[in-house]
VOGU-3710 file (C-alpha; in Angstrom, 3 decimals, decimal comma):
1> xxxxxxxxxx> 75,137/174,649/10,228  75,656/176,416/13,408  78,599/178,551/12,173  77,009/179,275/9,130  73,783/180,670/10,490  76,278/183,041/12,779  77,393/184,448/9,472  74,650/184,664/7,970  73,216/186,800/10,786  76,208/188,355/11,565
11> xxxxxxxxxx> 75,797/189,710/7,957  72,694/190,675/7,626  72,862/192,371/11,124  76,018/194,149/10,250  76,226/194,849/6,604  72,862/194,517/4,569  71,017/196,233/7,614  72,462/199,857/7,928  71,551/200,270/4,386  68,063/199,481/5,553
21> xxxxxxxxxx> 68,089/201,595/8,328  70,298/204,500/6,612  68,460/207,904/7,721  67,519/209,158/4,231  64,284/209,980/2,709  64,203/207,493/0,694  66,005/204,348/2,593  63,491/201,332/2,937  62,749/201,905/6,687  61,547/205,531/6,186
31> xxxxxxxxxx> 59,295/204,320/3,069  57,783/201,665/5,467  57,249/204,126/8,593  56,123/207,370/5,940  53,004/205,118/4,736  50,792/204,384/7,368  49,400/201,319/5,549  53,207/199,527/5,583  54,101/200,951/8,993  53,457/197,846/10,503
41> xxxxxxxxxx> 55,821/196,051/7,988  58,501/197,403/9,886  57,233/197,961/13,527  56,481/193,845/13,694  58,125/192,450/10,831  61,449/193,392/10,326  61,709/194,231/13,976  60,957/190,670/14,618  62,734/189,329/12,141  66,065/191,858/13,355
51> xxxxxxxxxx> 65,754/190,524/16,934  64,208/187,128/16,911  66,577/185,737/13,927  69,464/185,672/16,273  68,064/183,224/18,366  68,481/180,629/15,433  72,163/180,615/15,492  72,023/180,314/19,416  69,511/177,029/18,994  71,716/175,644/16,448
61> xxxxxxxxxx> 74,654/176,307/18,339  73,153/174,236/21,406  72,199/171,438/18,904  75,795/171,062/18,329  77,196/170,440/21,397  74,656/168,154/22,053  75,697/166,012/19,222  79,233/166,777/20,070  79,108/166,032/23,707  76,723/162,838/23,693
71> xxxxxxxxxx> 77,657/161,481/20,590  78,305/157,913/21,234  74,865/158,078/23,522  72,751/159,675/20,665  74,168/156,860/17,869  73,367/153,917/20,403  69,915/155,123/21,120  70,933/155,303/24,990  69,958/159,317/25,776  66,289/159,752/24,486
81> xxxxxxxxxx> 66,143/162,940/26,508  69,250/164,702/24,816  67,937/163,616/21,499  64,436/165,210/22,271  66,120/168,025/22,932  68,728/168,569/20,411  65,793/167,654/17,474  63,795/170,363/19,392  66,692/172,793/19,149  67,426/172,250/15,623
91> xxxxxxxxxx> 63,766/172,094/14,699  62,903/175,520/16,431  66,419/176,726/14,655  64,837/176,083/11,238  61,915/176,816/11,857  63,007/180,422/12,951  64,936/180,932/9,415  62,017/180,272/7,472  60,010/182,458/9,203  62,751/185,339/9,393
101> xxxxxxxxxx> 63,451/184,918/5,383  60,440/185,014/4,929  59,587/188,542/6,824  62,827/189,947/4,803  61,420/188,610/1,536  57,920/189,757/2,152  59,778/193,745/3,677  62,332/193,760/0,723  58,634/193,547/-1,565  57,532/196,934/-0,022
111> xxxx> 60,449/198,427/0,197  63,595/197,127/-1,378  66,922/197,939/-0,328  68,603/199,029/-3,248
//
């Protein structure tokens, strides 16, 4: 899960956002900021959602290694503190996604990148 949320960011950060950002008349970002009513589309949600989405892979990443590294603990029940905390990690991970697919979903409905 953890390398696949680095692509998926990776992505998104490095090939489907430029076209967002591309400094046209008519590129999604300028139709958001030209509108005052939509303006705040992109000043808090896709700037949130360009910044705060790579935190996901990070907490997924961390989840990981704590499955990796206290494997044997985790499976006997023995380390309730490193299974807080990797459920934590993994929960905040998810629960980051949702919310940044759902900011791009909700941006790409006022101004799609096309």
């Amino acid at each position: 899960m953890a390398a696949i949320l680095w692509a998926t960011v990776a992505t998104g950060t490095w090939i489907v956002y430029p076209w967002y950002r591309e400094d046209v008349d008519d590129s999604p970002r300028s139709l958001l900021l030209g509108d005052k009513g939509t303006e705040d589309w992109h000043t808090f949600a896709f700037e949130w959602k360009e910044h705060v989405a790579w935190i996901a892979p990070m907490l997924a990443t961390v989840t990981a290694f704590i499955v990796l590294y206290y494997r044997g603990e985790l499976m006997r029940a023995q380390n309730s503190t490193a299974r807080k905390i990797a459920i934590g990690c993994f929960i905040g991970s998810f629960v980051i996604v949702v919310i940044a697919g759902l900011l791009g979903a909700l941006v790409t409905k006022k101004a799609p990148v096309t």
